[in-house]
N, CA, C and O of each residue as an XYZ file, in Angstrom:
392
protein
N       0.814     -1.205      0.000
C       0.000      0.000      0.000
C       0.855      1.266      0.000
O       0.612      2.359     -0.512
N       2.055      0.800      0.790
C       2.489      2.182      0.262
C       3.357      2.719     -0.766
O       3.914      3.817     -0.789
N       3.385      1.794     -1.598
C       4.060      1.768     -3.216
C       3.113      2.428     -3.681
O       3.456      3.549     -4.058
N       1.487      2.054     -3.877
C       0.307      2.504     -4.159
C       0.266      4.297     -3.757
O       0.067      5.203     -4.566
N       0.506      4.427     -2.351
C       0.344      5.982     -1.773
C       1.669      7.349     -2.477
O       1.696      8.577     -2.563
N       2.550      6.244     -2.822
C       3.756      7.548     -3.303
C       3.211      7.587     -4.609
O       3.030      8.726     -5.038
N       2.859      6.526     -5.458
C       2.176      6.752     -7.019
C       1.333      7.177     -7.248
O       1.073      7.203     -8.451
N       0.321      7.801     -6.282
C      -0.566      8.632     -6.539
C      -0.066      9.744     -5.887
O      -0.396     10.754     -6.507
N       0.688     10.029     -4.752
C       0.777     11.405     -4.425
C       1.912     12.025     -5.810
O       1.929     13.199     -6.180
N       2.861     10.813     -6.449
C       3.613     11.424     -7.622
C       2.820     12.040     -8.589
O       3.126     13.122     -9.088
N       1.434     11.169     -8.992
C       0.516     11.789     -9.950
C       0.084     13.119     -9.403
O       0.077     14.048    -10.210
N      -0.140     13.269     -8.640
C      -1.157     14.733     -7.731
C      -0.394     15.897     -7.846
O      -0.958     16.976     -8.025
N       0.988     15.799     -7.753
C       1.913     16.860     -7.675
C       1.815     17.631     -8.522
O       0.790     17.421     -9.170
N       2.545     18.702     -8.974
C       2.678     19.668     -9.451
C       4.588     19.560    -10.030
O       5.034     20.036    -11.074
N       5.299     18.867     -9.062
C       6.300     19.356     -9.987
C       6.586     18.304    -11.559
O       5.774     17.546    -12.089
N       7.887     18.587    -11.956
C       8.322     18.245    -12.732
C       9.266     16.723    -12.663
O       9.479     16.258    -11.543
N       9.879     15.894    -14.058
C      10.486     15.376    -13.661
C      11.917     15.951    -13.536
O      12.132     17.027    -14.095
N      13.077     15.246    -12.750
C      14.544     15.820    -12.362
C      14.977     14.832    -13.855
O      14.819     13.734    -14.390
N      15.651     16.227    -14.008
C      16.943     15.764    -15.013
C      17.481     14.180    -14.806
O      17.565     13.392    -15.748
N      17.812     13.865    -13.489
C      18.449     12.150    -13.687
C      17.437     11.593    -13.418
O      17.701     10.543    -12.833
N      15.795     11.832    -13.609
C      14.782     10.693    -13.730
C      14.710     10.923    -15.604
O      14.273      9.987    -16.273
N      15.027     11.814    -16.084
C      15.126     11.474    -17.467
C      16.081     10.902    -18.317
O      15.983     10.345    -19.410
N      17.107     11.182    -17.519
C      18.852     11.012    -18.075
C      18.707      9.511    -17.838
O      19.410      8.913    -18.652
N      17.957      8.566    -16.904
C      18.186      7.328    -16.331
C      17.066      6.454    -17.157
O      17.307      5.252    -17.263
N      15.636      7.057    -17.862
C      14.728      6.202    -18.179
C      15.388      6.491    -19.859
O      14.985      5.846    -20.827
N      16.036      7.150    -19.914
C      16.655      7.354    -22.055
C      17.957      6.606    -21.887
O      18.808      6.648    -22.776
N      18.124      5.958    -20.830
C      19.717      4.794    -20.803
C      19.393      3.696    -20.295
O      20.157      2.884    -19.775
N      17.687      3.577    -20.480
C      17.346      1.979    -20.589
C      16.308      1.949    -21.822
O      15.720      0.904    -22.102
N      16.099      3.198    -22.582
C      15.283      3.113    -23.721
C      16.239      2.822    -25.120
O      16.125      1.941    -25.973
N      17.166      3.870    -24.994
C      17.875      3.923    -26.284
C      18.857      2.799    -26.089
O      19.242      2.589    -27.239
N      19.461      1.989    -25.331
C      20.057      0.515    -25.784
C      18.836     -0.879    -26.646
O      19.144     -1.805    -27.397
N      17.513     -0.472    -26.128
C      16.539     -1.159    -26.153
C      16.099     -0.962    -27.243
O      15.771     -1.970    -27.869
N      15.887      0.581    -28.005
C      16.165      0.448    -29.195
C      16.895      0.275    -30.394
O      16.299      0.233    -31.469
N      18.354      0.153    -30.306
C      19.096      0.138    -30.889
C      19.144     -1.400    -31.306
O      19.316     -1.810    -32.454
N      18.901     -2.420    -29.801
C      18.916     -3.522    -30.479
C      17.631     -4.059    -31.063
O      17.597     -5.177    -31.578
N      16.785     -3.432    -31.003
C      15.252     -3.769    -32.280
C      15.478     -3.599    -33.332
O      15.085     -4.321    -34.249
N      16.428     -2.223    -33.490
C      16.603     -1.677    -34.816
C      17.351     -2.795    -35.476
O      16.903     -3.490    -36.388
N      18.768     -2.921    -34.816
C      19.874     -4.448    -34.873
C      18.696     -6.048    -35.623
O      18.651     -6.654    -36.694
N      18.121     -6.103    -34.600
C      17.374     -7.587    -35.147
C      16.005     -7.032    -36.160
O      15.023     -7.771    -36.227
N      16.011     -5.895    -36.817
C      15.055     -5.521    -37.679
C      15.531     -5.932    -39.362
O      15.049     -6.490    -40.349
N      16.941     -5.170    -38.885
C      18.113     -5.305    -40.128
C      18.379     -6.627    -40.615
O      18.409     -6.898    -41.816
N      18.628     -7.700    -39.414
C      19.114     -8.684    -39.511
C      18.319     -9.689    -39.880
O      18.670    -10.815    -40.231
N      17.047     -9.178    -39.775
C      16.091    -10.441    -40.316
C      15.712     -9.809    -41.726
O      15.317    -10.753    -42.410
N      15.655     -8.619    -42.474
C      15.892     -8.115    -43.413
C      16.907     -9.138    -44.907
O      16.771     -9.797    -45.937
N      17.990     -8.501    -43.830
C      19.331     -8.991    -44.592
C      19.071    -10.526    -44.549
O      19.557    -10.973    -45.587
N      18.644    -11.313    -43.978
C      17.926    -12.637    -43.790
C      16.926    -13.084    -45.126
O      17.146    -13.807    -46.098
N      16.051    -12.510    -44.809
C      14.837    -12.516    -45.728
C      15.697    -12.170    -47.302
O      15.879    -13.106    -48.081
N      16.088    -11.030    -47.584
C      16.302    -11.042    -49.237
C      17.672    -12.031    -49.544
O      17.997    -12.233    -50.714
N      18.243    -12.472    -48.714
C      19.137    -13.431    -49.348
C      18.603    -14.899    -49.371
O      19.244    -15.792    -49.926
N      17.246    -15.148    -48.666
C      16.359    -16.277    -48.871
C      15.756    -16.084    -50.111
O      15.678    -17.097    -50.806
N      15.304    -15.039    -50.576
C      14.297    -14.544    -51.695
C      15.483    -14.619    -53.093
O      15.134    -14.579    -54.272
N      16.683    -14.717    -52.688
C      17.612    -14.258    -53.836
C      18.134    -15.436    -54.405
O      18.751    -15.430    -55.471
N      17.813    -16.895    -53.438
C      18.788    -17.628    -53.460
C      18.023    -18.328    -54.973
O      16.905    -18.097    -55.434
N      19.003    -19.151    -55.433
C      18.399    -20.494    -57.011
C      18.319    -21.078    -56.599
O      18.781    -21.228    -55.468
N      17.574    -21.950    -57.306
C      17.306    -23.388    -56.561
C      17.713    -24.470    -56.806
O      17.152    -25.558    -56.938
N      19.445    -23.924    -56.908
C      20.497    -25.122    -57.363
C      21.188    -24.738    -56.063
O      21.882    -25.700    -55.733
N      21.314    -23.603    -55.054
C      21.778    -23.270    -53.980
C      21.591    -24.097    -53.219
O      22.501    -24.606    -52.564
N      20.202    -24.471    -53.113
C      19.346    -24.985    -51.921
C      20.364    -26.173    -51.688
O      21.156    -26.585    -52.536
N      20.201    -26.697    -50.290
C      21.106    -28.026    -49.561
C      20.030    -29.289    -50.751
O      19.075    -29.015    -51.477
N      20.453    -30.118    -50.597
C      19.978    -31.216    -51.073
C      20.131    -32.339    -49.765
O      21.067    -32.326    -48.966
N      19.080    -33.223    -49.749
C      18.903    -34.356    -48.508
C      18.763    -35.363    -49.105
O      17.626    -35.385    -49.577
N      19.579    -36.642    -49.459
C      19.459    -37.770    -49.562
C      19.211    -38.594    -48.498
O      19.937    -38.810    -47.527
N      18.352    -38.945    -48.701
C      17.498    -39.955    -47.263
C      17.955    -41.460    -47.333
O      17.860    -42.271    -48.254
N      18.627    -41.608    -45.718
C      19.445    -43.539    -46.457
C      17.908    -44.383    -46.146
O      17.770    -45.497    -46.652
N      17.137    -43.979    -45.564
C      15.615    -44.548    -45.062
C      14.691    -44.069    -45.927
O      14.695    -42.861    -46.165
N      13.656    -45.003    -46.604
C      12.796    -44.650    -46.769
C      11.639    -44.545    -46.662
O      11.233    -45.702    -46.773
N      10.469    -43.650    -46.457
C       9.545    -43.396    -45.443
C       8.304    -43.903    -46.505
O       8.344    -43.419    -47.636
N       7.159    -44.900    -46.169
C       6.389    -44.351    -46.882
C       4.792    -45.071    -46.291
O       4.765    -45.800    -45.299
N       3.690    -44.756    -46.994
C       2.449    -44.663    -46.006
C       2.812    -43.986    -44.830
O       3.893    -43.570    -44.413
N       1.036    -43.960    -44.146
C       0.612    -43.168    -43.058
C       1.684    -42.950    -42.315
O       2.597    -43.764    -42.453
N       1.887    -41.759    -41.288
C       3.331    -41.608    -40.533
C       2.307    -41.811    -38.860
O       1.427    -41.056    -38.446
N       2.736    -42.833    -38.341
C       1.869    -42.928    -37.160
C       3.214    -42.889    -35.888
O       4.392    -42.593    -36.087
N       2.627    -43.252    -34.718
C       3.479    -43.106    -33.706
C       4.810    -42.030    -33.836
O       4.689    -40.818    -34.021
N       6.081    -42.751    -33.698
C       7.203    -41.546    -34.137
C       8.658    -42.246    -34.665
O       8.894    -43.454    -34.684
N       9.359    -41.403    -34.992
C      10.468    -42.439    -36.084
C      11.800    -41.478    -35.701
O      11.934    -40.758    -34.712
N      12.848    -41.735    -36.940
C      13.710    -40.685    -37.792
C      13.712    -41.523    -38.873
O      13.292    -42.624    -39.228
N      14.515    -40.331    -39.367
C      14.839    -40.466    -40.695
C      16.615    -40.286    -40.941
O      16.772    -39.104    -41.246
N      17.420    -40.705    -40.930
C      18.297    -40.071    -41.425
C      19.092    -39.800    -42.787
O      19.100    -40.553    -43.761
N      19.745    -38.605    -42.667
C      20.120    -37.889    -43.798
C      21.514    -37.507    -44.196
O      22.246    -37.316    -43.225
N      21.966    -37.378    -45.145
C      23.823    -37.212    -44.701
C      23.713    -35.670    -44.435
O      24.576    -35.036    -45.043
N      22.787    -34.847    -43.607
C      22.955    -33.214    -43.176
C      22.389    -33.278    -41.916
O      22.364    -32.310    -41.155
N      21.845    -34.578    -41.604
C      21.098    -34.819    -39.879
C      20.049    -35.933    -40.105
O      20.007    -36.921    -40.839
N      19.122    -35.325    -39.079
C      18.609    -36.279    -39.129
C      17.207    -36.097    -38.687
O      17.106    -35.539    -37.595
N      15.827    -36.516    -39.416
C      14.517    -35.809    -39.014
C      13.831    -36.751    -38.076
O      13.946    -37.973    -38.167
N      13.114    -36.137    -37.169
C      12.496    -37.290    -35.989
C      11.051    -36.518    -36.371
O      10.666    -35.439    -36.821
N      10.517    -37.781    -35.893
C       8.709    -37.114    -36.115
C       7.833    -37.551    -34.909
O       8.095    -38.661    -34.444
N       7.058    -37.001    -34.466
C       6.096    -37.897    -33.697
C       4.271    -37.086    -34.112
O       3.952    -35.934    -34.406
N       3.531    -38.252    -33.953
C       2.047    -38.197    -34.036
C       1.133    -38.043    -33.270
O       0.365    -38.996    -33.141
N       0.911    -36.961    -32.589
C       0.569    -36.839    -31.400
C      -1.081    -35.810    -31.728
O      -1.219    -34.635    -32.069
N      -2.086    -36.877    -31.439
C      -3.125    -36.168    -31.165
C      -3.589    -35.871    -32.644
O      -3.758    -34.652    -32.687
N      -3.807    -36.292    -33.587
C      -3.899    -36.677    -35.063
C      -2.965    -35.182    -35.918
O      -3.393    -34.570    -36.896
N      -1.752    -34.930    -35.244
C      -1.044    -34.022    -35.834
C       0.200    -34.339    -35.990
O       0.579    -34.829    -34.926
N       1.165    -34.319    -36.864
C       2.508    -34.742    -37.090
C       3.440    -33.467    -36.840
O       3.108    -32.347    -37.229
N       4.564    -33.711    -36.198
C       5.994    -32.635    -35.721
C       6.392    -33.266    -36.216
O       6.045    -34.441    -36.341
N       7.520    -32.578    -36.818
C       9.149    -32.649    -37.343
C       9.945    -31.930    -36.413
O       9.413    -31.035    -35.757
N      11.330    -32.240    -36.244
C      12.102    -32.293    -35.741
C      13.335    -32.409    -36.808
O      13.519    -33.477    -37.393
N      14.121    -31.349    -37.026
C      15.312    -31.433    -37.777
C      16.582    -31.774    -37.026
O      16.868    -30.742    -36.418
N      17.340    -32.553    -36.805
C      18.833    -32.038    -36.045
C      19.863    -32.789    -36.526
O      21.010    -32.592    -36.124
């Protein structure tokens, strides 16, 4: 309650804020934006080199297993780049790359 009583007598007031209540809330804003801006770019620069790539680039997966009919319960697969696991859970299929 009395976290509650200083946040309203702060609202009620009349003064202003102090210079280091502003200097202190713009040196936890502007790192915070800088790195949004950072992972804005980066999924950017992400995206058009996905959009750019041929599709002789792409990895290729030769599978030494081969999968075929219904995919029930759960498996892998492996691949000479990893290896895919699946499971059937609840009439929906996951993949799993690793």
């Amino acid at each position: 309650m009395k976290i509650m009583r200083l946040l309203f007598n702060k609202l009620r007031s009349k003064r202003g804020e102090t210079l280091t209540e502003t200097l202190s809330s713009l040196l936890i804003i502007v790192p915070a934006m800088v790195m949004l801006a950072g992972a804005i770019v980066a999924a950017a620069r992400i995206n058009y080199q996905a959009r750019n790539m041929k599709a002789s680039e792409l990895p290729t997966y030769i599978p030494t297993t081969q999968v075929s009919g219904s995919i029930t319960g759960s498996g892998e697969v492996s691949f000479s780049a990893g290896t895919i696991s699946w499971c059937n859970e609840d009439g929906s299929v996951y993949y799993y790359f690793r």
